[in-house]
C-alpha positions as CSV (number, residue, x, y, z in Angstrom):
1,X,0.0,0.0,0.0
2,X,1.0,3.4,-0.7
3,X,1.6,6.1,1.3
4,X,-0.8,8.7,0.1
5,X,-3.6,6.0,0.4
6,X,-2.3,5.0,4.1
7,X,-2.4,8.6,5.1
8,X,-6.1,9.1,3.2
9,X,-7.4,6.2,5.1
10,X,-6.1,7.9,8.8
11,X,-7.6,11.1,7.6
12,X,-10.8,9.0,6.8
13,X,-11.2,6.9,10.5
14,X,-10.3,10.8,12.0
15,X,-13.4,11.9,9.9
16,X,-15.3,9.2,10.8
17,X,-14.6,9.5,14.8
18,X,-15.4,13.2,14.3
19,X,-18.8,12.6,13.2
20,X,-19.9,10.2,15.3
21,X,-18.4,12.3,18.5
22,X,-20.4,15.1,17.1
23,X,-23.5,13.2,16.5
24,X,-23.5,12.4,20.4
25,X,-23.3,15.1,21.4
26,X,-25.4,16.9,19.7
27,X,-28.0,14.7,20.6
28,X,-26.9,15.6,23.9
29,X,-27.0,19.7,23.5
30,X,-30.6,18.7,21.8
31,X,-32.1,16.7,25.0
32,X,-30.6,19.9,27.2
33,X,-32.6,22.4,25.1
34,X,-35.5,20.8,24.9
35,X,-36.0,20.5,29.1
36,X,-35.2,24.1,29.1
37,X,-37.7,24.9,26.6
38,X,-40.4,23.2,28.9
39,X,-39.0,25.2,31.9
40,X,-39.6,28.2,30.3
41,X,-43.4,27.3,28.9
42,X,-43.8,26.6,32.7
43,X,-42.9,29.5,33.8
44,X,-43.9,32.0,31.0
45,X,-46.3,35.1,31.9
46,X,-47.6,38.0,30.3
47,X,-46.6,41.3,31.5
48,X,-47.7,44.8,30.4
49,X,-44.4,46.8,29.9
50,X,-43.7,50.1,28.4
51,X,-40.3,49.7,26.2
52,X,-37.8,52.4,27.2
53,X,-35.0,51.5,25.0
54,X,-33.4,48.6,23.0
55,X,-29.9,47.3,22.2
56,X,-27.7,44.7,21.4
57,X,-24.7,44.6,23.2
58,X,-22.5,42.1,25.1
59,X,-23.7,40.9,28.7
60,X,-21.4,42.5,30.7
61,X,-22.5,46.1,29.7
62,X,-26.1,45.2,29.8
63,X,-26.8,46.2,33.4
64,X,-27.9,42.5,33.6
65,X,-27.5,41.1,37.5
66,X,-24.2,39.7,38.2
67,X,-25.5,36.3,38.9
68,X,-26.7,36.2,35.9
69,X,-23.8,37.2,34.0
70,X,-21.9,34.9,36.5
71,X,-23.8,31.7,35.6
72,X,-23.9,32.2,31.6
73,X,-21.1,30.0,29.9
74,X,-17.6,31.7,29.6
75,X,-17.8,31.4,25.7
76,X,-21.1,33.1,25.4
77,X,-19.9,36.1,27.7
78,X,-18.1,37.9,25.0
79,X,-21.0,37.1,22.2
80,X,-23.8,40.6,21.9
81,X,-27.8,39.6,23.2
82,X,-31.0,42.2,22.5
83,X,-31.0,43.8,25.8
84,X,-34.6,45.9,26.3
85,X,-35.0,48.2,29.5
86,X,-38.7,48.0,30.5
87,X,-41.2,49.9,33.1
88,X,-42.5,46.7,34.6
89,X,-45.4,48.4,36.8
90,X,-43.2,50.9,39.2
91,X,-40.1,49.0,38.1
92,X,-37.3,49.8,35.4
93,X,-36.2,46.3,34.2
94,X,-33.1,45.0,32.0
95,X,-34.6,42.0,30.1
96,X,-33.4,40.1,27.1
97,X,-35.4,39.2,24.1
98,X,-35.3,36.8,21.7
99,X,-33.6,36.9,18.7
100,X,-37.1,36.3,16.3
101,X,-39.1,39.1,18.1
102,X,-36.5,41.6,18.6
103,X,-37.2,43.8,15.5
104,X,-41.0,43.5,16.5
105,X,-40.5,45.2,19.9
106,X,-41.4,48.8,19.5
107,X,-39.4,51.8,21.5
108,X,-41.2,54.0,23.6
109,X,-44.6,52.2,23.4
110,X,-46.6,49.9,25.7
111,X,-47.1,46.1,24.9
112,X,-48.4,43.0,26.4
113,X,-45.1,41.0,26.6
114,X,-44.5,36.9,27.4
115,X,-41.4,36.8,30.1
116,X,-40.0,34.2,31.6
117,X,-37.8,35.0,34.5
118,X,-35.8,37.7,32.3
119,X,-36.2,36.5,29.0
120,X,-38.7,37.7,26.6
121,X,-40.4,34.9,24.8
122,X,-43.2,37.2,23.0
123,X,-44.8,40.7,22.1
124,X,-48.6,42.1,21.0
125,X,-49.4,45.1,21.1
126,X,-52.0,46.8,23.6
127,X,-53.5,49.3,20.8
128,X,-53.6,47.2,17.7
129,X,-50.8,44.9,15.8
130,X,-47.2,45.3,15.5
131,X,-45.5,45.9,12.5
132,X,-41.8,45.2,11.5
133,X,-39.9,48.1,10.4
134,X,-39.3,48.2,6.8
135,X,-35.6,46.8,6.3
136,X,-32.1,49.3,5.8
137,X,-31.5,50.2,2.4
138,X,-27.9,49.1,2.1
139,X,-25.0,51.7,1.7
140,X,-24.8,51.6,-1.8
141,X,-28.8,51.9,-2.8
142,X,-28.4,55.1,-0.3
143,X,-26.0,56.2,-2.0
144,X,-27.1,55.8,-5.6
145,X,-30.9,57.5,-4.4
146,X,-29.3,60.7,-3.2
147,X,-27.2,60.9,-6.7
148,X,-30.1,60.6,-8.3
149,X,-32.2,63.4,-6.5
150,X,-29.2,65.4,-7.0
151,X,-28.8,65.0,-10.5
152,X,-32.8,65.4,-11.0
């Protein structure tokens, strides 16, 4: 047997040990996320909140508790979440949405939200339906509109 083929067979049992480690374990992650999305159905509520302001920024400058920014993973600690301050009632609140509804939530408006604990699962709106705002013209398509209304 040649060399080239003896290393392309170790590269081929590497891949193969690869994928089947993988598969495990992300059968694993799958098992974990599915009894945290029944925690959360459990403990879901709807809130009235008025939205004071909305970002995306990293957990540390979120104004987040520090146990909660003690117990998330060291690898998601540097990564940005949609952080929305809130008037829960008499209370200002730092929540985090979810990545699907984030666009949805409206600033400086009152909605009936879906929280659990600190996480925001869901938004309607108290005086009619939300909309989602109409996407960001890229740099480019700005650009090429204003030379136009220039030039006309």
């Amino acid at each position: 047997m040649s060399t080239f083929l003896k290393v392309l067979l170790v590269i081929l049992v590497i891949l193969v040990i690869a994928l089947v480690v993988l598969y495990f374990v992300g059968r694993r992650m799958q098992k974990k996320q599915e009894a945290q999305q029944e925690q959360m159905e459990a403990m879901k509520q709807t809130m009235t909140m008025l939205i004071i302001d909305k970002k995306i920024m990293p957990i540390k400058q979120s104004g987040l508790p520090q146990v909660v920014i003690d117990q998330t993973p060291k690898l998601m600690r540097r990564s940005k979440l949609p952080i929305v301050k809130a008037k829960v009632g008499p209370r200002i609140m730092t929540l985090v949405a979810d990545n699907k509804i984030y666009d949805l939530i409206p600033v400086k408006k009152e909605v009936k939200a879906v929280v659990s604990g600190i996480y925001i699962m869901d938004v309607k709106g108290i005086r009619g339906p939300l909309e989602a705002p109409a996407p960001k013209k890229k740099f480019w398509a700005r650009q090429k509109e204003r030379f136009l209304r220039k030039k006309a």
